[in-house]
C-alpha atoms as a printed R data frame, in Angstrom:
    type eleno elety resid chain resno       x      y       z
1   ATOM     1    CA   UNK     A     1 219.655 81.844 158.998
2   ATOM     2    CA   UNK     A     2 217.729 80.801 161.765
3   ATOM     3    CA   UNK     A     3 215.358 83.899 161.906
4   ATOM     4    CA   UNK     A     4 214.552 82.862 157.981
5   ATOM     5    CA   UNK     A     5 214.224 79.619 159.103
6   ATOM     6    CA   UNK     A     6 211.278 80.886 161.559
7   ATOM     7    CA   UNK     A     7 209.860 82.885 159.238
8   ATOM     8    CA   UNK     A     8 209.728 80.995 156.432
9   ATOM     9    CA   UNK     A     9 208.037 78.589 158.895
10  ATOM    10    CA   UNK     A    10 205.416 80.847 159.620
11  ATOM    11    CA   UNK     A    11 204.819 81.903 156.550
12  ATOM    12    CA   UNK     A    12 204.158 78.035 155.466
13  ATOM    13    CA   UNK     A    13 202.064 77.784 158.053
14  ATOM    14    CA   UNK     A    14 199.614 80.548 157.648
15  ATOM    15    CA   UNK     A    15 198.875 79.378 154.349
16  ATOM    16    CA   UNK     A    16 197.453 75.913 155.813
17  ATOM    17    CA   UNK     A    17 195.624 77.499 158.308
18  ATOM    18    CA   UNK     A    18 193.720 80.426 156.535
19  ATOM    19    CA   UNK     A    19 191.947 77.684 154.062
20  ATOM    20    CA   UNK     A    20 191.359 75.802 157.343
21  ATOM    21    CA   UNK     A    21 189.541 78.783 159.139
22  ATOM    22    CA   UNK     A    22 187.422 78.759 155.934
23  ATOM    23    CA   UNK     A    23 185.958 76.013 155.893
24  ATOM    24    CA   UNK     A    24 184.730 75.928 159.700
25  ATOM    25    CA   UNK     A    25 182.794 78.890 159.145
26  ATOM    26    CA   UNK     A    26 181.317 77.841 155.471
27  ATOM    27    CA   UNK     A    27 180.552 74.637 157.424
28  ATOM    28    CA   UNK     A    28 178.670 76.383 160.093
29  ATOM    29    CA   UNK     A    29 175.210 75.271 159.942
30  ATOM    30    CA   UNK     A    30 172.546 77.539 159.494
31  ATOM    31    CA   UNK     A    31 170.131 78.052 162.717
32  ATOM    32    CA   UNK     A    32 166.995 75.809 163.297
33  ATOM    33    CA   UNK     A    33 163.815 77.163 162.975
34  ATOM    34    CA   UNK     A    34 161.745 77.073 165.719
35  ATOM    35    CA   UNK     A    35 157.835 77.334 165.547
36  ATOM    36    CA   UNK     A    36 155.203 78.361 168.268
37  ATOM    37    CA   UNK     A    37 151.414 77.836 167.327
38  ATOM    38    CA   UNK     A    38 149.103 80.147 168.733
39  ATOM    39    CA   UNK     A    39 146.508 77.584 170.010
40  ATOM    40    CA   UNK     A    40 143.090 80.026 170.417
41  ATOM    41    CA   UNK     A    41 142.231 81.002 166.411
42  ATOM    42    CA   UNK     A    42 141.741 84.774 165.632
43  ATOM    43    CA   UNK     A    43 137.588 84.704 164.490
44  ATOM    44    CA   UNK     A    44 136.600 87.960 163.191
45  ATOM    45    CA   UNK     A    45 132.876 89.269 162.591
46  ATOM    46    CA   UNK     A    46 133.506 91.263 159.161
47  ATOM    47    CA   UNK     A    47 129.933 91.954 159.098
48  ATOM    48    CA   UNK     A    48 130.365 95.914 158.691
49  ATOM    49    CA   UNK     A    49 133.358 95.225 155.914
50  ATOM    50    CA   UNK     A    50 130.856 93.076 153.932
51  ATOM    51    CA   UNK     A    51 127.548 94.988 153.232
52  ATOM    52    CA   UNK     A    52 125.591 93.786 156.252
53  ATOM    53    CA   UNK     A    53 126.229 90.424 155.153
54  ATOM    54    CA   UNK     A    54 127.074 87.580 158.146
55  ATOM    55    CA   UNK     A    55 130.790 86.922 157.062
56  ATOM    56    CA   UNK     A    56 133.392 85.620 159.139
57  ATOM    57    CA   UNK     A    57 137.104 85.478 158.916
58  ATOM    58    CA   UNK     A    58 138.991 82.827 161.237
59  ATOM    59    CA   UNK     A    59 143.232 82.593 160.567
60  ATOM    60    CA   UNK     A    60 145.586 80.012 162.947
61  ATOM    61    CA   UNK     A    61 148.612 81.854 163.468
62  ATOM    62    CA   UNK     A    62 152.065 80.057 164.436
63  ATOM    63    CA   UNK     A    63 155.475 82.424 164.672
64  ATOM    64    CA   UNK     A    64 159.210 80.892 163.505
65  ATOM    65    CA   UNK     A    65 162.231 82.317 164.906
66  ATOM    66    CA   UNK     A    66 165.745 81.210 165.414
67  ATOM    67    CA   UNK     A    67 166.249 81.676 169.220
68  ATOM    68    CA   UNK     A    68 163.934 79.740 171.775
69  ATOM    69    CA   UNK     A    69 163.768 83.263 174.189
70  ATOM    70    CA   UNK     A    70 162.298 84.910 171.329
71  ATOM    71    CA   UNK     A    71 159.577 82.822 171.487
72  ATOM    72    CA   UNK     A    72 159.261 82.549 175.291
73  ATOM    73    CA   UNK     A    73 158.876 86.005 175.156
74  ATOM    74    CA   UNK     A    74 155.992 85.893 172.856
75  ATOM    75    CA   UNK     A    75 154.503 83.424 174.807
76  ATOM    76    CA   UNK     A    76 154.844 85.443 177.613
77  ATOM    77    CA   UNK     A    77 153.032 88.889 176.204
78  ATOM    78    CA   UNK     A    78 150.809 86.521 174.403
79  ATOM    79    CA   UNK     A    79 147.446 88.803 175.241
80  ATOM    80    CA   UNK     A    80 148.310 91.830 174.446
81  ATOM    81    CA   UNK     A    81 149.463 89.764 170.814
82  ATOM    82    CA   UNK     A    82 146.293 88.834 170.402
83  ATOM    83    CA   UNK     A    83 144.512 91.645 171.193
84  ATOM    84    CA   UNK     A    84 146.810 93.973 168.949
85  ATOM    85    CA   UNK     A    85 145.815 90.554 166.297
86  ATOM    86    CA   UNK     A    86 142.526 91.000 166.311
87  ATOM    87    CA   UNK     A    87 142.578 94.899 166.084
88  ATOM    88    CA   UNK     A    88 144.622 94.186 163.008
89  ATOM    89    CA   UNK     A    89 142.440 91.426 161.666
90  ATOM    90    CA   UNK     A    90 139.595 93.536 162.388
91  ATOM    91    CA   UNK     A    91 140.572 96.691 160.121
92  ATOM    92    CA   UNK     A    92 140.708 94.383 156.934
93  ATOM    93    CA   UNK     A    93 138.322 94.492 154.080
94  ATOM    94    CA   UNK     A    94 136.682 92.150 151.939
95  ATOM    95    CA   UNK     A    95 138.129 93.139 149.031
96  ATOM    96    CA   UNK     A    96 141.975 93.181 150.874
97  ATOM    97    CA   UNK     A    97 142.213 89.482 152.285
98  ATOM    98    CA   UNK     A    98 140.570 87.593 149.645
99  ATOM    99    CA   UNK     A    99 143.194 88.151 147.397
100 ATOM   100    CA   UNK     A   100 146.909 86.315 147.547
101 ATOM   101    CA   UNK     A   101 148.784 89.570 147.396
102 ATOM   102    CA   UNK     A   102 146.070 90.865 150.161
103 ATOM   103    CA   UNK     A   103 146.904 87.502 152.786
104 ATOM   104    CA   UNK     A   104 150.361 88.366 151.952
105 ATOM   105    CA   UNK     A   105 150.279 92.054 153.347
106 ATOM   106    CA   UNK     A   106 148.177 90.973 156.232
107 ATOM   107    CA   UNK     A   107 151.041 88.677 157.006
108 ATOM   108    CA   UNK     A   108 153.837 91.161 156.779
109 ATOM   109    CA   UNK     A   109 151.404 93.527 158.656
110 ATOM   110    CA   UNK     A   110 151.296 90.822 161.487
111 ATOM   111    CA   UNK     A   111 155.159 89.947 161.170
112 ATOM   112    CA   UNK     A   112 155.573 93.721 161.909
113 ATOM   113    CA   UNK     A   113 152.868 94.100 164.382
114 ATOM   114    CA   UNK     A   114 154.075 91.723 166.808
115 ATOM   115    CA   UNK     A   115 157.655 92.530 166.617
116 ATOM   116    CA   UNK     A   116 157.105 95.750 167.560
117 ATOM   117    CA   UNK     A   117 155.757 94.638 170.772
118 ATOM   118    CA   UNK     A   118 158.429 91.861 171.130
119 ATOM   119    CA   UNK     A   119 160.721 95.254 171.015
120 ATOM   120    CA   UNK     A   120 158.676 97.094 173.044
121 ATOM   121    CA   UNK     A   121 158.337 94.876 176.341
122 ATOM   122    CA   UNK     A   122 161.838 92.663 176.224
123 ATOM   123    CA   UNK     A   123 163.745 95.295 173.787
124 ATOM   124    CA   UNK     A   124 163.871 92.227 171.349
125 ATOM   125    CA   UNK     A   125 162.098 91.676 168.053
126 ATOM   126    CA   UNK     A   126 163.670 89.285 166.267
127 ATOM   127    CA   UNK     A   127 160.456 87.086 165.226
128 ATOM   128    CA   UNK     A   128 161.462 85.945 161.810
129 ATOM   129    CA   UNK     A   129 158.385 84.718 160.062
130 ATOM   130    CA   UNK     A   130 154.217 84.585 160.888
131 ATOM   131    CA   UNK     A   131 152.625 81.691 158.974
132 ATOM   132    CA   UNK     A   132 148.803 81.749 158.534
133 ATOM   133    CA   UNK     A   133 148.135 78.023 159.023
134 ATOM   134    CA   UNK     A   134 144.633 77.853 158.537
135 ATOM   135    CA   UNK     A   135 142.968 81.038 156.891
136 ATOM   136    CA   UNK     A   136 138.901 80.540 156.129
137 ATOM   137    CA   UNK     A   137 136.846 83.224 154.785
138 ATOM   138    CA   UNK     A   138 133.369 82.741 155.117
């Protein structure tokens, strides 16, 4: 009697708790984003992608990610970001970036680009989004 006592104890209790244990982790908030701005805008002479013609492209860049090392870590390879940047931002055409689909690509293209040397130099490359916060084509 007393061992169904226990049990049925047990039993009574496990069904209060599992509902319980649900609800902490649907209740778990989702992480912060956390934003770094690139100060120094990428400006990029496209005079060979444009017929000759004097045309510039300038984007602001800022980076999101979840975890504040992540971005310390970008901050801290932050040259050889912007050099591999402007390589990138360099190789466009014309015809590429002035289109939505075009900005969107580059900005995938960039996502991936730094990334891979967050993974490189801290084994790390969990950069979550690139925004282009200012993107004039002249």
């Amino acid at each position: 009697m007393h061992k169904s006592l226990i049990t049925l104890f047990l039993v009574w209790f496990s069904l209060f708790a599992i509902p319980t244990w649900a609800e902490d982790e649907e209740a778990a908030p989702a992480q912060q984003a956390i934003y770094y701005k690139i100060t120094e805008p990428f400006t990029i002479n496209f005079l060979k992608q444009s017929q000759q013609q004097v045309r510039y492209l300038q984007i602001k860049v800022a980076l999101m990610a979840h975890e504040q090392s992540i971005l310390d870590s970008a901050d801290m390879n932050l040259p050889m970001i912007q050099d591999s940047l402007r390589s990138l931002f360099s190789e466009q055409s014309m015809e590429s970036i002035s289109s939505v689909e075009g900005r969107k690509t580059l900005q995938t293209s960039t996502l991936d680009t730094i990334n891979a040397i967050l993974k490189d130099e801290t084994g790390k490359g969990d950069l979550k989004a690139v925004y282009f916060t200012s993107f004039i084509l002249q």
